[in-house]
C-alpha positions in Angstrom: -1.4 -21.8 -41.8 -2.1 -19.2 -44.2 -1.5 -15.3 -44.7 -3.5 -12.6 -43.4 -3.2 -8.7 -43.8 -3.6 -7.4 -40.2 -3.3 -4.6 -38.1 -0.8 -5.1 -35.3 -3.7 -4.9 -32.5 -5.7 -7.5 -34.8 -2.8 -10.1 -35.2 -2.7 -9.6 -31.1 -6.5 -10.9 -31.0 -5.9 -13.2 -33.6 -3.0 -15.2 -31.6 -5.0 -14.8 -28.2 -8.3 -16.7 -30.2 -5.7 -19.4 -31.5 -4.3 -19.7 -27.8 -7.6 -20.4 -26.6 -8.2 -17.7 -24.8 -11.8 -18.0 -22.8 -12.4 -14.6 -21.2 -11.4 -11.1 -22.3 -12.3 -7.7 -20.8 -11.0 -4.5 -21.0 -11.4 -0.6 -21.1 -11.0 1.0 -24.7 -7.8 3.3 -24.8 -5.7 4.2 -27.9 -3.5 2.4 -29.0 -4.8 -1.0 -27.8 -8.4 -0.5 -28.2 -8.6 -3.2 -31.4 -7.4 -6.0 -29.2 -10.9 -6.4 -27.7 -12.5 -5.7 -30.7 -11.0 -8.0 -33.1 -11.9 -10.8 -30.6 -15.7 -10.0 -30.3 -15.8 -10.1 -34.0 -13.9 -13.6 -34.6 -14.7 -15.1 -30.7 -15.6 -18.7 -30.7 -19.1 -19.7 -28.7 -16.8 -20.5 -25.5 -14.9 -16.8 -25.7 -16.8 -14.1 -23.0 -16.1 -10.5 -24.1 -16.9 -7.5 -22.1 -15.9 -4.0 -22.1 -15.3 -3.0 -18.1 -17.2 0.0 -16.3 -12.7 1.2 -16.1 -9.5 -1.2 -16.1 -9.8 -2.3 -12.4 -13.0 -4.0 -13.1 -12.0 -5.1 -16.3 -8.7 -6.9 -14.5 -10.5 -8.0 -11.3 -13.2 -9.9 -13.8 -10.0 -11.3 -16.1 -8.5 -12.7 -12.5 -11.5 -14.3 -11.8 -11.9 -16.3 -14.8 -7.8 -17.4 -14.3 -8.9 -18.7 -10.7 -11.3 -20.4 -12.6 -8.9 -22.2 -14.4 -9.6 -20.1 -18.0 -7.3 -18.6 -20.1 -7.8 -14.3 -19.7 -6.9 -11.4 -21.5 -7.3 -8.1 -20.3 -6.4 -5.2 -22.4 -5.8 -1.3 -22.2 -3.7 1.5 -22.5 -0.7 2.7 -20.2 -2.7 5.0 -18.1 -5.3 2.9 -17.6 -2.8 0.4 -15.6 -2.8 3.2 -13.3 -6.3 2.7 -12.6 -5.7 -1.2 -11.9 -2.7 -1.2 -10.0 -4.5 -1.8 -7.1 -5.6 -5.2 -7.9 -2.8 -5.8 -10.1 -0.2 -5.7 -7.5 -2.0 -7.6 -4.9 -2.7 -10.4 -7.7 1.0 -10.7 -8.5 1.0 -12.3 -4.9 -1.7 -14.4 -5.7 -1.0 -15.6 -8.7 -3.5 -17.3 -10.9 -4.4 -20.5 -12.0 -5.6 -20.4 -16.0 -3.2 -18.3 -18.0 -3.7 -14.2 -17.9 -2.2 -11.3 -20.4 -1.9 -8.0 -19.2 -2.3 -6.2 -22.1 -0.8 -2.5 -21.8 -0.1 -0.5 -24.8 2.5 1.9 -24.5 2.0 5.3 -26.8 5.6 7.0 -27.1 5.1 10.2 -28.3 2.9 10.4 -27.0 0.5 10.7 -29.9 -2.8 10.6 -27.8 -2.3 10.3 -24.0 -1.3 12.2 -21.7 1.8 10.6 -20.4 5.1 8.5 -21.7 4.5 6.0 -19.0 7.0 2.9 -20.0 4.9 -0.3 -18.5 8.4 -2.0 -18.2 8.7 0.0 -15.1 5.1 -1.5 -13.9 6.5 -5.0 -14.5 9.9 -4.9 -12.6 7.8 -3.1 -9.6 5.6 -5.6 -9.4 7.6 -8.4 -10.3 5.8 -9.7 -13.4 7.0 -11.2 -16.7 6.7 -8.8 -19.4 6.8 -9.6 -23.4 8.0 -6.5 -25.6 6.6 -7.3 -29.5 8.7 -5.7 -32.0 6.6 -6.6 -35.3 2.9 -7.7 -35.6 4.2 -11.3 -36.8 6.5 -11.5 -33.6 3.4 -9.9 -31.5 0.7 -12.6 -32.8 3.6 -15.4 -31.9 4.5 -13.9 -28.9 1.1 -13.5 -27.0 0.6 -16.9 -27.6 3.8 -17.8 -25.9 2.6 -15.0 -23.0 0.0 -17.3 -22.4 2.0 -20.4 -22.2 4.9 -19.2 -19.3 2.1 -17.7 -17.8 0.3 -21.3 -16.9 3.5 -22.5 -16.2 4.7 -20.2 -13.8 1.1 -19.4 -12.6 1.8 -15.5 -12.7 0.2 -12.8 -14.9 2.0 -11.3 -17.1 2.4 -8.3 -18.7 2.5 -7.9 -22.9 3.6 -4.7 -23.8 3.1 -3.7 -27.8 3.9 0.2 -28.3 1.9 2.3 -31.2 3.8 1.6 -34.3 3.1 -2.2 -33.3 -0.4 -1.7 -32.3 -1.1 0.5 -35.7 1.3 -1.1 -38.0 -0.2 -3.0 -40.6 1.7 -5.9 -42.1 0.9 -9.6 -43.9 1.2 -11.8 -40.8 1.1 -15.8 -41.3 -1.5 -17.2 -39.1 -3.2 -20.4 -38.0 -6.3 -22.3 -39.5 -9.3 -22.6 -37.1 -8.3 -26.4 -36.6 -4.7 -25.4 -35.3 -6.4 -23.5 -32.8 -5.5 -24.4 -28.9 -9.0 -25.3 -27.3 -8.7 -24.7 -23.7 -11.3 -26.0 -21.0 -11.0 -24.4 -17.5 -11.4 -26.5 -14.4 -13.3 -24.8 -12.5 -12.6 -22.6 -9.3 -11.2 -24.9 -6.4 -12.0 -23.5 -3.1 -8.6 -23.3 -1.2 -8.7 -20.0 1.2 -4.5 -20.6 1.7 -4.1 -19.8 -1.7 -6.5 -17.2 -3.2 -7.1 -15.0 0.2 -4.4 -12.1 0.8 -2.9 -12.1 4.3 0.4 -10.6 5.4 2.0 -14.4 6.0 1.0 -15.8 2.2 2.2 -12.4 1.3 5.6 -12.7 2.9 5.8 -16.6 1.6 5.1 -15.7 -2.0 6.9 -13.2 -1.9 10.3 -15.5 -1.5 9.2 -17.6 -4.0 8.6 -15.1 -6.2 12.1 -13.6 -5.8 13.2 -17.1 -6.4 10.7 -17.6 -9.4 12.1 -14.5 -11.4 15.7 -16.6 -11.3 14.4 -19.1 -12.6 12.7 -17.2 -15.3 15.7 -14.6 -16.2 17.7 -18.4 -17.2 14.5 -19.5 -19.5 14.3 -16.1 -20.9 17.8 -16.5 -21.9 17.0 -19.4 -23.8 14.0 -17.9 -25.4 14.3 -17.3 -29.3 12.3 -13.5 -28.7 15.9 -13.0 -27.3 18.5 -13.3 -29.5 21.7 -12.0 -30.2 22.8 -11.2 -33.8 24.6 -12.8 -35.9 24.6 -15.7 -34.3 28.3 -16.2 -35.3 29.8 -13.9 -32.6 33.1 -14.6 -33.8 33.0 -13.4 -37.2 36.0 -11.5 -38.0 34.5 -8.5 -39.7 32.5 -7.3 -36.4 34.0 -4.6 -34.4 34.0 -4.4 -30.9 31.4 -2.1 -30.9 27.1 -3.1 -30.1 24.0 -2.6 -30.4 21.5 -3.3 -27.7 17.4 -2.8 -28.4 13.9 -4.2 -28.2 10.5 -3.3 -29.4 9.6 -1.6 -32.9 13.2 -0.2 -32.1 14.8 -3.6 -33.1 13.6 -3.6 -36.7 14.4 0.1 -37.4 18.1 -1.1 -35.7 18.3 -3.7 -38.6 16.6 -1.6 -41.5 20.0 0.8 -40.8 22.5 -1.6 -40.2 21.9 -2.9 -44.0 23.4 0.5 -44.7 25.9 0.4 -41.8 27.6 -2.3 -42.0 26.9 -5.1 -39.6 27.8 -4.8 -35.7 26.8 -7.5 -33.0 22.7 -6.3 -32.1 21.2 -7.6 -28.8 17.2 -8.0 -29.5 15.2 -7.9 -26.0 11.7 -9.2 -26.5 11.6 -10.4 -22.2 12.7 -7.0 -20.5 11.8 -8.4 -17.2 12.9 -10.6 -15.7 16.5 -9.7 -17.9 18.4 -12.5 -19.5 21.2 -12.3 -17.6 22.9 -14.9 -19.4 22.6 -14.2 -22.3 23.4 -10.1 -22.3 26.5 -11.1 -20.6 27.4 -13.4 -24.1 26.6 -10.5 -25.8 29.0 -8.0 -23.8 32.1 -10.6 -24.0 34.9 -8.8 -25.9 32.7 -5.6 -26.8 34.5 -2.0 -25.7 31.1 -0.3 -26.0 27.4 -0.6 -26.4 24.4 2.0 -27.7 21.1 1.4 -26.2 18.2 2.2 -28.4 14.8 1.3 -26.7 11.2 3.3 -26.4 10.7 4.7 -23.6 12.9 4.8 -20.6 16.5 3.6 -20.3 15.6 0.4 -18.9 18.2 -2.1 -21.2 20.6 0.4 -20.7 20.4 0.5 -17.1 20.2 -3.9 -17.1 23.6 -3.3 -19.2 25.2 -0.8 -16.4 24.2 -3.0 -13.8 25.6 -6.0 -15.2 29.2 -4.2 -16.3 29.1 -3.4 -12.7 28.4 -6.6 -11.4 30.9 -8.6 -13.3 33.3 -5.8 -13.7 33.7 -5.3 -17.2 35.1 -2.8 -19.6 32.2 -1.8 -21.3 31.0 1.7 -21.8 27.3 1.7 -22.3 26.0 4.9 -24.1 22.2 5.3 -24.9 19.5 7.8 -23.1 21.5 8.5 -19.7 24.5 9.6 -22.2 22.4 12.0 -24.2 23.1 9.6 -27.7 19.4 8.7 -27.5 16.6 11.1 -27.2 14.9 10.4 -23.4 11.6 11.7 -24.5 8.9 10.7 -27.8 9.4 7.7 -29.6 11.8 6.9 -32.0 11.6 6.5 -36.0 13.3 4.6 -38.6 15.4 8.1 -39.5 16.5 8.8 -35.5 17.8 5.2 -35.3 19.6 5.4 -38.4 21.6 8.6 -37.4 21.9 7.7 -33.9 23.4 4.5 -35.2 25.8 6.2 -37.4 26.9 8.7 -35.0 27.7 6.0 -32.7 29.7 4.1 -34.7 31.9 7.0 -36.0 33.0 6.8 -32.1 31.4 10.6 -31.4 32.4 11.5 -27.6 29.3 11.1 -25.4 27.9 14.7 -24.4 27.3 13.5 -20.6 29.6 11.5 -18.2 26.7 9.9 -16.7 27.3 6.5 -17.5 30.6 6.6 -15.7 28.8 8.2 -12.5 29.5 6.1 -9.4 27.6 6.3 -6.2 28.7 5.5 -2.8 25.6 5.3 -1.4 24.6 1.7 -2.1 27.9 1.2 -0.2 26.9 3.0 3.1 23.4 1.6 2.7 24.9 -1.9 2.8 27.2 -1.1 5.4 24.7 0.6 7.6 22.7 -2.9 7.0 25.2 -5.3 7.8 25.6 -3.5 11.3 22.1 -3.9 11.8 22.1 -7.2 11.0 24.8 -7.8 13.5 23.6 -5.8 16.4 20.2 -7.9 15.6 22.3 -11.6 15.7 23.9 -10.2 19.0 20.5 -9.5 20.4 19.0 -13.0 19.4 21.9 -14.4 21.1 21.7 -12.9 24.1 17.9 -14.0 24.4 18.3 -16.8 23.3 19.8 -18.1 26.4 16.8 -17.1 29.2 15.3 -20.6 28.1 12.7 -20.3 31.2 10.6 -18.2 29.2 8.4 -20.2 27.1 7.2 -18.6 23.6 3.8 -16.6 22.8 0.6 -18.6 21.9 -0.2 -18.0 18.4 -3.4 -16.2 18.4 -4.7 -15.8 14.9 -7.1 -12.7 14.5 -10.3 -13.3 14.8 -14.2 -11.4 13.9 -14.8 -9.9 17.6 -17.7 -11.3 20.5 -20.9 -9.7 19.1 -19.7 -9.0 15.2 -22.3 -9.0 13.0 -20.5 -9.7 10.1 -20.6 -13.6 12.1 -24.0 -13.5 12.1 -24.0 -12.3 8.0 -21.7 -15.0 6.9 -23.5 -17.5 8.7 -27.1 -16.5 7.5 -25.0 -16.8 4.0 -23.6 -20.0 4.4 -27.1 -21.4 6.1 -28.8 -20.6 3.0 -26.5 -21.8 0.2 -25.8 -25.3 2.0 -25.1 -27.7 -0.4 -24.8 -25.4 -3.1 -22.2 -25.0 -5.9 -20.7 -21.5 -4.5 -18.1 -18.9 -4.6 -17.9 -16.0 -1.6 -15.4 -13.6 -2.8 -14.4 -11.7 0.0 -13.0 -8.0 0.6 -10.6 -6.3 2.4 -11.6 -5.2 6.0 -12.5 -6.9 9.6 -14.9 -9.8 7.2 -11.6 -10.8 5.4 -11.5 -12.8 8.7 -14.8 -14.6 7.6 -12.2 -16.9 6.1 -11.1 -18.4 9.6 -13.1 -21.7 10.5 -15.8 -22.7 11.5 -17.2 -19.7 8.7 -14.8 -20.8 6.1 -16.9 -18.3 4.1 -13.8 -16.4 2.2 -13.0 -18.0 -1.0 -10.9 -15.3 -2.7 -9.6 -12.0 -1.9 -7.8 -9.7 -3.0 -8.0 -6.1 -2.7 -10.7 -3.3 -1.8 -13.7 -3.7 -3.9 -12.0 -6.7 -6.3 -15.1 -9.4 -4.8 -17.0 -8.0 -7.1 -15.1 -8.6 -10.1 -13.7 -11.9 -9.3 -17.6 -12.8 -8.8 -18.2 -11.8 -12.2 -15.2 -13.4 -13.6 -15.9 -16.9 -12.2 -19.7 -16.6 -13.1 -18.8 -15.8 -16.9 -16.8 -19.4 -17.0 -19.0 -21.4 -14.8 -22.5 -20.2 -15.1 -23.8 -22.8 -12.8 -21.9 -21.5 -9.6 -23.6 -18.9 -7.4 -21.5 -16.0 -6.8 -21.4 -14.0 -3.6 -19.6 -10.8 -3.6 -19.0 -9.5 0.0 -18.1 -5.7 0.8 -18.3 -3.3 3.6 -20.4 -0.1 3.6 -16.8 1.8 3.5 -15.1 -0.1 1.4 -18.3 0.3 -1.1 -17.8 4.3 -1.2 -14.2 3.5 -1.8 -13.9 1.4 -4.4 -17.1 -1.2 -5.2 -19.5 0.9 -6.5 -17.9 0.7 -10.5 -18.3 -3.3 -9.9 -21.7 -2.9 -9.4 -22.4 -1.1 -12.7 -20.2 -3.3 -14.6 -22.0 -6.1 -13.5 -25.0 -4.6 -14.2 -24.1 -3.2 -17.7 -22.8 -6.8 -18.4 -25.5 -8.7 -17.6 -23.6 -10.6 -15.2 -25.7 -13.0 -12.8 -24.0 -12.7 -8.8 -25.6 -11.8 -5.1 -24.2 -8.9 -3.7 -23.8 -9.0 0.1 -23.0 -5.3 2.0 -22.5 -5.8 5.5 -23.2 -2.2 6.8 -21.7 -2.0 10.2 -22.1 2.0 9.9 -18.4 2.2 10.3 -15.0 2.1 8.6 -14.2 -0.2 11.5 -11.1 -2.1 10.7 -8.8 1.1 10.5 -10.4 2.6 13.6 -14.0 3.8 13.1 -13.5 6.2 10.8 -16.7 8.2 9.1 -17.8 7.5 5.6 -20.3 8.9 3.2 -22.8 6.1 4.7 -22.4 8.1 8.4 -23.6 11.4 8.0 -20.4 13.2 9.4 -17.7 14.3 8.1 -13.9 14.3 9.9 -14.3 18.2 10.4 -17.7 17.5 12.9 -20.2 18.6 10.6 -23.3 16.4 10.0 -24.5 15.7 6.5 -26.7 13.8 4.3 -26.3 10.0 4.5 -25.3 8.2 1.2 -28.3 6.1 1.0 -26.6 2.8 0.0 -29.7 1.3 -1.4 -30.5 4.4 -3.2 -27.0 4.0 -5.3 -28.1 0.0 -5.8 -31.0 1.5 -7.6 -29.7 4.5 -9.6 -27.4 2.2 -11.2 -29.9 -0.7 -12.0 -30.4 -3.2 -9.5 -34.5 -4.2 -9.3 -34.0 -6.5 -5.8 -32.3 -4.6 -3.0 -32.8 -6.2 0.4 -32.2 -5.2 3.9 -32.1 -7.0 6.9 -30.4 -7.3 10.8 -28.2 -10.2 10.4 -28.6 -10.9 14.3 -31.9 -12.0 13.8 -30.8 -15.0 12.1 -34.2 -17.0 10.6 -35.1 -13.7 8.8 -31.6 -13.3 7.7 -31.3 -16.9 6.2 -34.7 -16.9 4.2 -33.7 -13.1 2.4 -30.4 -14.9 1.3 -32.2 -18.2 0.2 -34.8 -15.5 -1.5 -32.4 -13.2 -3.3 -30.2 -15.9 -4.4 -32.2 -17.5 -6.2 -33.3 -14.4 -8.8 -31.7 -14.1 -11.9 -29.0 -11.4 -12.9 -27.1 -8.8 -10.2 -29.1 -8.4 -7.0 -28.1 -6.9 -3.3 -28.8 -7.9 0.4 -27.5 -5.2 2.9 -26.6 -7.0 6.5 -27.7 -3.4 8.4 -26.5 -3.9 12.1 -24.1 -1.4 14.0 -20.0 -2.3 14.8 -20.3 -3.6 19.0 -16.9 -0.4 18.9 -20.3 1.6 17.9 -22.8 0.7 19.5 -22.3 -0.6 22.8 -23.3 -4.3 24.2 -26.0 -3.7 27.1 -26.5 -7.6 27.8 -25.3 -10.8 28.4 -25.8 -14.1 27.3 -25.5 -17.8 29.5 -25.7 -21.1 29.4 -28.9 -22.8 30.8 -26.5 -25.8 32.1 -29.9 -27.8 33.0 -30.7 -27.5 29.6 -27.7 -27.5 27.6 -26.9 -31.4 25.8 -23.2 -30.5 25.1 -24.0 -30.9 21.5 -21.2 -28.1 20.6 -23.1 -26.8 17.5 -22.4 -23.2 19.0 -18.6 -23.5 18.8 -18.6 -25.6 16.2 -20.7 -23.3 14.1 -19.8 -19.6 15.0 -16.1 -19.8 16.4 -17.3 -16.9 18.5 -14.3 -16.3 20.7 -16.8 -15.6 24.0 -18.1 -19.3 23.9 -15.4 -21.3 25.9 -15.5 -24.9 27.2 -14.2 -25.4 31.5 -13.7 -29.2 32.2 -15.8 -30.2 29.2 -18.7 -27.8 29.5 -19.9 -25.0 27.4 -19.9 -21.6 29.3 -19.6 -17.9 27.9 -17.0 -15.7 28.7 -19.1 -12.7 30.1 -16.3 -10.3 29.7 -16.4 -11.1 25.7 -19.9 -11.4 25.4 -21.9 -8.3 24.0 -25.2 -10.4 24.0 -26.3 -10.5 20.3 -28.0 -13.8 20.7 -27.0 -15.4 17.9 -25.6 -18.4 19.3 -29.2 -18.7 21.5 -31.1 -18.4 18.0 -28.9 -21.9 16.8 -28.9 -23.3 19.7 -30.7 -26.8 19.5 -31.7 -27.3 22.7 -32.6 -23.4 23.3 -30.1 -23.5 26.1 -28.6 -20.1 25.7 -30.6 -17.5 27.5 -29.6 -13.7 28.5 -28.5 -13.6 31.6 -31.3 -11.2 33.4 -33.6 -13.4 31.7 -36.3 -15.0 33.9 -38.1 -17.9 32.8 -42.1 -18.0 32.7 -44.4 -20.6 34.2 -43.9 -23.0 30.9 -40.0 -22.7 30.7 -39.7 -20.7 28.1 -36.8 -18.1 27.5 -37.5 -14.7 25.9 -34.7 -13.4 23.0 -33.3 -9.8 23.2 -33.9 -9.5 19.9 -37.3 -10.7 19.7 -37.8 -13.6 17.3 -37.1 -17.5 18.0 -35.2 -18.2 20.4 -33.3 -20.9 18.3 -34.2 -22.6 15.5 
């Protein structure tokens, strides 16, 4: 160990390097915009730094890497956790595998943003862990610990420095090189039940998140960032009066109770989930409590809540009672005075503190009948046993999708291949079902991308696939691209351009050439956009014709650094099926390989034959191009003098 003068955002960096951290991206903001800085200046050979194209690439890269197994940091300012709340609150479903730091610096003041945003809100709405440095010692401690109860609860988590700590400047004790932590990611482990986002997983984690947060509230009470002060509670010159704070606001608390005179002083460094168990030590035998805290009243409202949960005489004062400023940040000289002002027992100036609402009551009320008219219900059906239960029919890509054909060309090509297909949100997020089995990850609109990127920076010998719809790309892929360009990251971009925003029901989109109010415009060229923003190798091809399809793949693939294969075929809701296929029974060996490869939902088997269902099928051929035995013909098809079938797409017939 040895002594170091640092800048708060530097002793951050610092105790990320010595926790081993392996990836960190961000988006430069004031005040956290050193973090990332101080890292690329002292990173070791295995560290990957990048600056993101905004914050939700910069996040969706850092999540990539923690399914990787490696240790992330993403960093940037509060507004800019606006910009990646998308992925963000998706991902606190997901969890993640190597340890990730949400890095959001809070500016009270504010002294250069545009809002007082208080990230602590961000963290109890999406249900994250959130650290809340007070010093730059406790901050280069602290993120290291961030790092550790995020690997073991497999969650991000959020690590919230505000200004003073970002820009403070102090002597901070730090580690040698050879204390460092040296961390060596596993690797990304294909396992489509974990890291792809459906409504069931979603509902699952969800409950044990809820029960998680329990678990975590009892461990933060333990936790020596939370501590209650002195530790001799009993001491007879305390008066029942307390003080309850966190962040920089916990050492101005203590540089004015040396003039004060000591009172019992709650420190929060966990505001979420709240240490339940140990605020309620703290409230035993106190008449009254002042909150002082930057920037919302969110202790003081964990305080309230508790009083009223446990019914005790406590009045809590702070920024809902007017004896704490509720806007700008506070300073050694405010605490002081609204210290003193408390403890000469000064009336608070609003009654809200002892405001009671009914309407949690009615609410609960108005549930419980609910409830009970829904029991009643159950019961009632529950006794017409004759009716047997619904199948379970999972969804499934439709008869005729092309995005089938694209994920099979795909998966054709890269066979027995070290890969990663990071899917998207839209109809292909069923590419995951089997046979395909061609949806690794997923997480929210456009995130593939970054999660390619993220994977690839921490094993450089995998191929990553990124997979995005022509709409979805307008909405929210097209910064992705650029940051992967800018950073020189080396992935295969797959758009599968079904001319359609067809999942939410066929919507137009730039890519269309009309607009909602009828008028017709200029098509976004897609490939045009590849090219303005860098990309040399642009491809496009039909993915129904299957041979062609599988050799661009195997083609593009194989070229260094970010490169793009559009699968251009029409939605079957778009353009309508005008054929049929069928099965040549004279020919057909009952190999399977059509079902067994496609899952298409029109190939059936009837007493242990293959057939096709010809009010499913839309006649793409697809299954006639794989077909070994070249047994799948149209159905108006006539065969020649030799035997042979035409295609209705030209081309083999199988392969």
């Amino acid at each position: 160990m040895h002594k170091e003068f640092l800048m708060g955002n530097e002793a951050i960096a610092m105790g990320a390097i010595a926790a081993g951290v392996n990836l960190v991206s961000g988006y430069p903001g004031t005040p956290s915009s050193e973090v990332l800085e101080t890292v690329a200046r002292h990173r070791g050979e295995d560290t990957y730094v990048e600056w993101s194209v905004n914050e939700k690439s910069a996040l969706e890269v850092a999540a990539g890497a923690s399914y990787a197994g490696a240790r992330s940091l993403v960093t940037m300012k509060q507004v800019g956790l606006n910009v990646a709340s998308d992925p963000l609150m998706s991902l606190a479903y997901i969890g993640v595998k190597g340890a990730m730091v949400v890095l959001a610096a809070d500016d009270p003041g504010p002294i250069s943003s545009q809002t007082e945003q208080d990230t602590r809100h961000f963290a109890a709405f999406s249900k994250l862990p959130c650290f809340d440095p007070s010093s730059a010692q406790e901050a280069y401690e602290m993120i290291q610990e961030a790092f550790t109860y995020s690997e073991k609860y497999g969650t991000p988590v959020f690590f919230r420095p505000t200004t003073r700590v970002c820009h403070g400047y102090a002597s901070i004790t730090v580690k040698d090189p050879l204390e460092y932590t040296k961390h060596h990611p596993e690797g990304f482990i294909k396992d489509s039940s974990r890291w792809v986002i459906f409504p069931r997983l979603s509902y699952q984690n969800h409950i044990r998140i809820e029960e998680r947060n329990v678990r975590l509230a009892g461990d933060f009470s333990t936790y020596e960032r939370n501590r209650i002060f002195p530790e001799d509670l009993r001491e007879p010159s305390l008066t029942k009066q307390g003080i309850a704070t966190g962040g920089i606001s916990f050492a101005y608390a203590m540089e004015a109770l040396k003039e004060t005179g000591t009172v019992r002083l709650l420190k929060i460094g966990t505001p979420h989930p709240f240490p339940e168990k140990l605020a309620l030590e703290f409230l035993d035998g106190l008449d009254a409590v002042l909150c002082i805290e930057e920037l919302d009243p969110v202790i003081e409202r964990e305080l309230l809540c508790l009083c009223g949960k446990h019914h005790l005489p406590v009045k809590i004062f702070g920024k809902l009672t007017h004896h704490v400023p509720n806007a700008g940040e506070n300073t050694q000289d405010s605490v002081r005075q609204n210290i003193m002002d408390f403890l000469e027992c000064r009336k608070p100036q609003s009654a809200l503190s002892e405001c009671r609402s009914t309407k949690g009551e009615a609410h609960c009320a108005s549930a419980r009948l609910t409830a009970k008219s829904t029991s009643a219900g159950a019961s009632t059906c529950s006794g017409q046993e004759d009716i047997p239960p619904l199948p379970v029919r999972p969804p499934v890509l439709c008869a005729g999708c092309p995005h089938r054909a694209s994920f099979y060309a795909v998966k054709t090509a890269m066979k027995g291949k070290k890969t990663i297909f990071c899917g998207d949100i839209g109809c292909y997020t069923l590419g995951n079902a089997m046979p395909l089995d061609m949806v690794d990850t997923c997480l929210c609109m456009g995130a593939g991308l970054g999660i390619a990127q993220g994977v690839g920076h921490i094993e450089p010998d995998t191929a990553c696939f990124a997979f995005v719809g022509d709409s979805t790309f307008f909405a929210s892929a097209i910064p992705g691209v650029v940051n992967a360009v800018y950073n020189q990251a080396d992935m295969t971009l797959v758009i599968l351009d079904n001319s359609t925003t067809a999942m939410t029901g066929h919507q137009p989109h730039p890519g269309t050439g009309r607009t909602m109010m009828g008028n017709v415009t200029d098509k976004i060229d897609i490939e045009a956009v590849l090219r303005g923003i860098g990309l040399k190798t642009v491809k496009t091809v039909d993915p129904l014709e299957h041979a062609a399809a599988t050799a661009c793949i195997r083609q593009t693939a194989d070229e260094p650094g970010v490169k793009a294969v559009i699968f251009r075929s029409p939605c079957i809701a778009v353009t309508k099926p005008s054929g049929c296929m069928t099965v040549d029974s004279g020919k057909c060996i009952n190999c399977k390989k059509c079902i067994r490869d496609l899952g298409c939902p029109a190939l059936i088997i009837t007493d242990g034959n293959i057939g096709i269902d010809d009010s499913l099928c839309t006649g793409c051929t697809l299954c006639s191009q794989i077909c070994p035995a070249g047994a799948i013909i149209p159905v108006d098809t006539k065969e020649d003098a030799s035997g042979n079938s035409k295609s209705l797409r030209g081309g083999d017939s199988h392969e």
